[in-house]
DOGU-836810 format. One record per residue: y, z negated, x of N, C-alpha, C in turn; residue in one letter. Coordinates in pm, whole numbers, plus 50000, padded with zeros to 5 digits. Layout:
BEGIN
YZXYZXYZXA;...
This chain:
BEGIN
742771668959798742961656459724742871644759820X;743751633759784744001622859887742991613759868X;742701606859956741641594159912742351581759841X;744271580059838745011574459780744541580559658X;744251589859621744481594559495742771587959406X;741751597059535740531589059421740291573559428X;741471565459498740851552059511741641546959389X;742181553759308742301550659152741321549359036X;740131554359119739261556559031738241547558993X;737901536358955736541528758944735561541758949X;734751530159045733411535759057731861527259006X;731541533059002730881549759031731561557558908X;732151571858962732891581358830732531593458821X;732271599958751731361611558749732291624058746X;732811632258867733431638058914733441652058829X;734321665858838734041675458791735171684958838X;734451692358916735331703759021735601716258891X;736701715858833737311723758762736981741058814X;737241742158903737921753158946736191761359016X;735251751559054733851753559052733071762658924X;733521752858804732961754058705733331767458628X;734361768458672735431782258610734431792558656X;734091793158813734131803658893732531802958849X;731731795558831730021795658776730241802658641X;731151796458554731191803558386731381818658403X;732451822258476733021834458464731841849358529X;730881840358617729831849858706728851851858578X;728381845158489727561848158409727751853558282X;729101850558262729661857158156729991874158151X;729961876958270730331891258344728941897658340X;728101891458405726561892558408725951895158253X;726151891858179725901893458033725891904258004X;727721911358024728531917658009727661929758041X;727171932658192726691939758230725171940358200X;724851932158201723061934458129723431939857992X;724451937857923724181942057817724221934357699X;724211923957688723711911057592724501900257559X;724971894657484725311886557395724851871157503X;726401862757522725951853357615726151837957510X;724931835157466724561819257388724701809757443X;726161806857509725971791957614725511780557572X;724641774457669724231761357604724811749857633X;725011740757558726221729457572725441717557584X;724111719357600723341702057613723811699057764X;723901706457830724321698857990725781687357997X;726531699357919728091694357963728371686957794X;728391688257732728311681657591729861673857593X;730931684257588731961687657615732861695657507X;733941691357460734611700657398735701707157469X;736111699957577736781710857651736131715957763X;734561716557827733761725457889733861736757747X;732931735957677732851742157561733931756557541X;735461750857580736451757757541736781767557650X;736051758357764736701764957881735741779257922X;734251780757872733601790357828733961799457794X;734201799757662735061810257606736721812357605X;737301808757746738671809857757740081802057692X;739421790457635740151787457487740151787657396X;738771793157378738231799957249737341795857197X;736461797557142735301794657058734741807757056X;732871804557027732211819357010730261810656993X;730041815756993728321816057004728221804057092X;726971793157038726941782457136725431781357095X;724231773057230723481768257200723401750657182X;722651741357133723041733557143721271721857123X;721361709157197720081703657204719711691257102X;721171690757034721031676556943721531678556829X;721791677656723722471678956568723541669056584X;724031661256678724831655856690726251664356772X;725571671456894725901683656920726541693356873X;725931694956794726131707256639727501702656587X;727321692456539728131686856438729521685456555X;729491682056685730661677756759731371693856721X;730981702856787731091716356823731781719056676X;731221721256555731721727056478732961718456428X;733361705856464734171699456430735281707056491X;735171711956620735921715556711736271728156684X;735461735056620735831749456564734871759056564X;733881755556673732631765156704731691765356574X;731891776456534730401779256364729301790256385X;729431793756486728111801556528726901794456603X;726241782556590725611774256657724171778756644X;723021776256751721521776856772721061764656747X;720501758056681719611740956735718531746356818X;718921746756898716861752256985716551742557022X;716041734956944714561722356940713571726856868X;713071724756824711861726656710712461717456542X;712291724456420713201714756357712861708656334X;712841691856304711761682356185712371682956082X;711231685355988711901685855835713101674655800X;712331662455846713731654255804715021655055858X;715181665155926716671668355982717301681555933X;716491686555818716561696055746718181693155604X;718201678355590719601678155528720561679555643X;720561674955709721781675255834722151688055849X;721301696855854721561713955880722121716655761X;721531715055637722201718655523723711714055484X;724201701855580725171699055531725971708655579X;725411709555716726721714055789727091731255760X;725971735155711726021751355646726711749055498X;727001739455428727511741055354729111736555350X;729081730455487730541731555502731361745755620X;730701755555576730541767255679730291765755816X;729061762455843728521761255999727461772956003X;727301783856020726511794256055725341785256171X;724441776156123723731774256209722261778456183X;721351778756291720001785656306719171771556377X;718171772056344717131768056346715831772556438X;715171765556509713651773956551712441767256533X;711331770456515710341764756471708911773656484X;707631768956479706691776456530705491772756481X;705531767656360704131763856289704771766456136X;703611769056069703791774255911703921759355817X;703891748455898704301737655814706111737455818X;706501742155891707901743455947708741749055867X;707971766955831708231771955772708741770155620X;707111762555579706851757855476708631746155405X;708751736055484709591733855424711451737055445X;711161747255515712041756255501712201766755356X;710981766855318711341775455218711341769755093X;710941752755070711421746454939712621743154960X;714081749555029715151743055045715831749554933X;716851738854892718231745554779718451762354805X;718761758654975719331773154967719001775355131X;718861790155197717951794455307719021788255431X;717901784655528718631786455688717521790255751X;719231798055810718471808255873717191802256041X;716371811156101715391801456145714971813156261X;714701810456376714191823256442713201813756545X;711881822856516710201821456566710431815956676X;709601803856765710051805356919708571810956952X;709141818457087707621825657194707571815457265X;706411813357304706041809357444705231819357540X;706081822757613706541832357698706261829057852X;705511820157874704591811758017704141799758016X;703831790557865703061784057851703801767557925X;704731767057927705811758557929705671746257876X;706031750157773706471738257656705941745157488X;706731747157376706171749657234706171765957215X;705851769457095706441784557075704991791557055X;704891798356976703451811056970703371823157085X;702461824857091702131838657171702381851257090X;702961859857159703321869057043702391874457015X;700751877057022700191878656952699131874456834X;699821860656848699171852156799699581854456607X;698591860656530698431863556365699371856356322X;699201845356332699911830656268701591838856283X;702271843956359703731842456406703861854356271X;702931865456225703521870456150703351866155991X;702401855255984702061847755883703651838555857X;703931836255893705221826555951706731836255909X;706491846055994707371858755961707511862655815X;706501862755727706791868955598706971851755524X;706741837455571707021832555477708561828855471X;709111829855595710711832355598711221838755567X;710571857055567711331867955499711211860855344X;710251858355313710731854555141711321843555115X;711521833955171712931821255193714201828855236X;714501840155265715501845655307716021837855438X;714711833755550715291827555660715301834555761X;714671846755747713761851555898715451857156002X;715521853956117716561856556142715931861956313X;715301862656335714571864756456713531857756558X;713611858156699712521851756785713171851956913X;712901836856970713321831757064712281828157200X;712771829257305711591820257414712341815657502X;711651805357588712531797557742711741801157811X;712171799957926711551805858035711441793458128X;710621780058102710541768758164710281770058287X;709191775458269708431776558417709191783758531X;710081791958497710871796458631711831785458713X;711971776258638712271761958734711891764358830X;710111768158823709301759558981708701774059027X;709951787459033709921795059067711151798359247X;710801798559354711561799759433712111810959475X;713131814959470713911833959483713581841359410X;714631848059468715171859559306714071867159283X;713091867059377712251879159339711421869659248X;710681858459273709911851459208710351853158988X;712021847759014712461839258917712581853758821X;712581871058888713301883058824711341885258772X;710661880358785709261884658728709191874358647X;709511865158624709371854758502710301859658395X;711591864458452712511871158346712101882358305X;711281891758377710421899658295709611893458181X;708991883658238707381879858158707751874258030X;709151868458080710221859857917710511872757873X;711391888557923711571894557859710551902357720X;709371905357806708241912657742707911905557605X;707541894457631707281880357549707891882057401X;709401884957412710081880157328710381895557268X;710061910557309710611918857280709011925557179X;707801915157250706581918157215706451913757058X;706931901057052706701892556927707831899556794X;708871907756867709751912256750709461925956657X;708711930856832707661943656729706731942256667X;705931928656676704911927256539705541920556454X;706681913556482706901917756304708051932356268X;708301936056339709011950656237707411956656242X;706551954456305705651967556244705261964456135X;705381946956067704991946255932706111945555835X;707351952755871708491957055767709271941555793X;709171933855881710101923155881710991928555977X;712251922455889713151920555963713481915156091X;713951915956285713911910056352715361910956428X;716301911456376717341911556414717821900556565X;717701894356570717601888156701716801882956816X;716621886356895715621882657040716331878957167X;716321862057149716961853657233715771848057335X;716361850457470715751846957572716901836657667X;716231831157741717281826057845716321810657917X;717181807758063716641800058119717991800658243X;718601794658307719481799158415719231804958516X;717721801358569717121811758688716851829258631X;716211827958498716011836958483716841843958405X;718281838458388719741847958392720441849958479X;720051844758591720771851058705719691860558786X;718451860958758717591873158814717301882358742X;717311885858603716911894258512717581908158557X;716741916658593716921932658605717621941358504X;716681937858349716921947658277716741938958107X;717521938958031717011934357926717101939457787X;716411948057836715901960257694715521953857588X;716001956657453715321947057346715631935757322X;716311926957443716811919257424718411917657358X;718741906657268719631908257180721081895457236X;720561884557298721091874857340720641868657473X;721421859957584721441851257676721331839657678X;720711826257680720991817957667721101809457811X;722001799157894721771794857985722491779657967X;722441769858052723611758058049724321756558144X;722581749758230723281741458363724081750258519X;724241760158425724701771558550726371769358565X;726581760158399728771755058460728211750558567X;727501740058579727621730058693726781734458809X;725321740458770724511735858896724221723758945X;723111720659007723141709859084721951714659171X;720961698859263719991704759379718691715159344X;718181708459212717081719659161717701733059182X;718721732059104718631747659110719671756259239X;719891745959338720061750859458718361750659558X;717761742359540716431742059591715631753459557X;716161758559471714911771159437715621787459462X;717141786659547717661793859553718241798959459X;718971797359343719801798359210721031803159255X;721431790659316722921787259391723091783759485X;724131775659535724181769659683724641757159673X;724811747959718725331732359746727161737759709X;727531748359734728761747559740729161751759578X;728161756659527728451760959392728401751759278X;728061737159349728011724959265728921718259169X;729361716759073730701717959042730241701058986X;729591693358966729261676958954729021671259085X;729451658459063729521642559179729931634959121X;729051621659209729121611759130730021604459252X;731321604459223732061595659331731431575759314X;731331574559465730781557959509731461554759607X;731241538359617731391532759716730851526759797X;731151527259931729821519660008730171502359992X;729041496659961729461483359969728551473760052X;727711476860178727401472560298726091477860342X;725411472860428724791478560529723351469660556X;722521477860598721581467060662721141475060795X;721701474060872721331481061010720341482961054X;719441468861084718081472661106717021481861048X;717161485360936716791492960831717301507860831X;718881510360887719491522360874719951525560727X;720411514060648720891518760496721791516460526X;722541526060387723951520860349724011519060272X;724321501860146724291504760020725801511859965X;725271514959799726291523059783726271513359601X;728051519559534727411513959403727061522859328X;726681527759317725791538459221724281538459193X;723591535159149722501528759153721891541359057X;721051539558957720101549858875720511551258758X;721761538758745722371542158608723501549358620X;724431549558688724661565558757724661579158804X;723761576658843722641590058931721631593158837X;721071586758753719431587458652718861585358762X;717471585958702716221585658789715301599458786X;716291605058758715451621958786715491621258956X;714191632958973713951627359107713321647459086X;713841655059021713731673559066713421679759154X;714011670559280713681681859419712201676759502X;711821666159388710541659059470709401666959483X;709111675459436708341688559464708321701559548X;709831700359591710291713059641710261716859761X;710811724559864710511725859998711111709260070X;712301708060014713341699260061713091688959941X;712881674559995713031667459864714461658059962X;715761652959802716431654059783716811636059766X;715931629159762715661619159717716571613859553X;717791608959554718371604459420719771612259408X;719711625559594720921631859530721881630059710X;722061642159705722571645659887724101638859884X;724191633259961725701625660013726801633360057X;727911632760015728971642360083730101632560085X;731441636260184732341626960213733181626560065X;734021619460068734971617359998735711632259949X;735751642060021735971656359993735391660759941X;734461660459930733111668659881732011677759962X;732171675360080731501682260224730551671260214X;729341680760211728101676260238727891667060402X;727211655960407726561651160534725401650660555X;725561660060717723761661960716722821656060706X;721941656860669720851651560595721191638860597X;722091634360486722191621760440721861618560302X;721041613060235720711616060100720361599260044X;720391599159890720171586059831718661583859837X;717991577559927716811573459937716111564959855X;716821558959789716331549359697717581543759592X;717281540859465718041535259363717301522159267X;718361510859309717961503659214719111505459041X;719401494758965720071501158861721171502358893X;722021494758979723741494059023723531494859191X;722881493559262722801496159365721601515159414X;722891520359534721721531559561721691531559737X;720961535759745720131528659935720751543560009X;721471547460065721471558760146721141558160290X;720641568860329719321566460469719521582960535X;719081584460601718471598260646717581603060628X;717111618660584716151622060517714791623060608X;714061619160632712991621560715712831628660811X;712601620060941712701634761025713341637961088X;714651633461049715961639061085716951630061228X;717011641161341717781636961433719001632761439X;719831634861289721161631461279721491616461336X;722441615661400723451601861393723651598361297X;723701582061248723911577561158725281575461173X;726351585461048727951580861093728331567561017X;729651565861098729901554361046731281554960872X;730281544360814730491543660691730751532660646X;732421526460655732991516760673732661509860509X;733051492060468732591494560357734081496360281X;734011501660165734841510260145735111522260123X;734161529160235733921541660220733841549560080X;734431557360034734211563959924733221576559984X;732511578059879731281588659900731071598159788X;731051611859760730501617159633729091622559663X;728041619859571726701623759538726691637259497X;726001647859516725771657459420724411654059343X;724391655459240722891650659152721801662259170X;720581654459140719301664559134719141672658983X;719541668458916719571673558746720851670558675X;722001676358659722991683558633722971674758497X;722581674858393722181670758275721381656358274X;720971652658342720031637958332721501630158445X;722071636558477723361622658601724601628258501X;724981632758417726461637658379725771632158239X;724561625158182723961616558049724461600958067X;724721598758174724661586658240725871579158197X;727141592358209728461590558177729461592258029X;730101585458016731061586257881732261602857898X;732081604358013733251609958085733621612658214X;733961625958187734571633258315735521628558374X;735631627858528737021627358578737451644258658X;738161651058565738151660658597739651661858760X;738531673158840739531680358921740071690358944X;741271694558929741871704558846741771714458951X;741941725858935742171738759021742781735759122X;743731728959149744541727859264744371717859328X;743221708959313742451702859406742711681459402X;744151684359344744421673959239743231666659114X;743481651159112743231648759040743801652258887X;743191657358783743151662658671743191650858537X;742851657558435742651647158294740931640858267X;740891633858226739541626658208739521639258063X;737901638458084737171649457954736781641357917X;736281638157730735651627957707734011639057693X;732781631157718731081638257654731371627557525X;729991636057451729691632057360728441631157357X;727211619357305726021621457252724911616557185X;724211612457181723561608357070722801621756997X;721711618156875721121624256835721681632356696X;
């Protein structure tokens, strides 16, 4: 692709390597295939109707999703097999009903018997599956925790009980496959644990959804398990190249910028992309390598060594050298067009209305529109 070509582009534009994203969808979808399991893509990253499509080939099929706004895009689009995996609040309990009554096969998760509870004064059942907490993360029961089968029979008699779910948070701040393939155990066990106490009390458990992207690309074996769930694996970004997931090259987001001057004495380059661009997720700040607001690459998309966004104000972002580092500072005329790869895949592609997609053949492509809201 020409630099005639992206200097069409106002910046800052939030880039999207087509032919990246293909080649990330298609590895996990195969991976499924072969574990065995039912693949629940999740659409809060890309919040996309033609990511969405490009998933399932053109198609439509099983989706997870993080907002009821989400929901509602998706099934507009054709998708009626939908997850909400949030926790539900009752008052968002008509929104679900609408959309099941305009045939949306959607599910629900939830993890306290007040949850339950007004789940089961509804007109008519949705369906609802238990969440585990499966490493102490974020929400969800322990599967041996009494309460989950207390919970279990008050859905079997709402006609909601539809199964049990867990995330596998904590393998985030898990580094290599060996690390991230024992958390996908500990999510597996978790979730295969909580489905046998309730069939041992005659409930029904027809589904046991697990997923996390580290721990779908390390999972060994997933016995018992019924479904996959993953997102940020279309895209990738530095987290989950920092923890060994992927690689910098498997990045399929950038935030194309421009340099718009310098302060020498200092060694910056400003750029326009600032935090409302980029977010202010800051992911790799824990990690072996911190990343600062997101690693610099030329106008191609080739990384520069250790050149990274050191600092972000809201429209302005500071690029520097990462600590340490013997590199030459190259020269970066102003003008310069630059693409970012982001630290969180989902918090820098929130930022934007829209893709500027790049098509397989390395060409600039069609703008995607996102969608979002609650």
């Amino acid at each position: 692709m020409s630099v005639d070509e992206l200097n069409r582009i106002t910046t800052p534009a939030l880039l999207l390597d087509e032919a990246r994203m293909i080649r990330n969808i298609r590895f996990l979808t195969d991976r499924a295939n072969k574990l065995g399991v039912q693949l629940r893509p999740h659409i809060k990253t890309a919040k996309s109707i033609e990511v969405a499509y490009r998933v399932f080939e053109g198609g439509s099929g099983p989706v997870t999703v993080s907002t009821l706004a989400e929901a509602e895009a998706l099934f507009a689009a054709g998708f009626s097999d939908i997850l909400y995996a949030v926790g539900i609040a009752p008052s968002k309990l008509e929104r679900v009903l609408a959309l099941r009554k305009k045939g949306c096969d959607i599910a629900v998760i939830l993890d306290s018997e007040e949850q339950a509870d007004a789940l089961s004064k509804l007109e008519s059942p949705i369906r609802a599956l238990i969440e585990i907490d499966s490493d102490g993360h974020r929400g969800g029961l322990r599967y041996d925790d009494p309460v989950l089968v207390t919970i279990g029979r008050k859905l079997d008699a709402a006609g909601s009980l539809a199964g049990v779910m867990t995330h596998a948070g904590e393998s985030y701040f898990a580094s290599g496959s060996e690390a991230q393939a024992e958390f996908a155990e500990i999510e597996r066990c978790a979730a295969v644990a909580a489905s046998e106490a309730l069939r041992q009390e005659g409930l029904a458990c027809p589904i046991v959804s697990v997923g996390s992207t580290p721990t779908a690309y390390s999972a060994r074996d997933l016995s018992g398990v019924t479904e996959l769930r993953a997102g940020v694996y279309m895209f990738f970004d530095l987290v989950m190249a920092g923890i060994g997931v992927c690689s910098a090259d498997d990045i399929a987001l950038s935030v194309l910028t421009t340099v718009i001057g310098h302060q020498p004495k200092k060694g910056w380059t400003m750029i326009d992309a600032g935090w409302m661009a980029l977010s202010r997720d800051r992911g790799t700040e824990k990690q072996a390598v911190d990343q600062g607001y997101g690693v610099v690459c030329d106008s191609a998309g080739q990384v520069i060594p250790d050149l990274i966004v050191s600092a972000a104000n809201q429209e302005h972002g500071i690029v520097t050298h990462r600590p340490g580092s013997e590199q030459l500072l190259p020269e970066l005329p102003i003008g310069t067009l630059l693409r970012i790869l982001p630290n969180h895949a989902c918090a820098t592609a929130a930022q934007h209305a829209k893709y500027q997609v790049i098509g397989g053949d390395g060409h600039l492509g069609p703008i995607w529109e996102r969608f979002g809201g609650w």
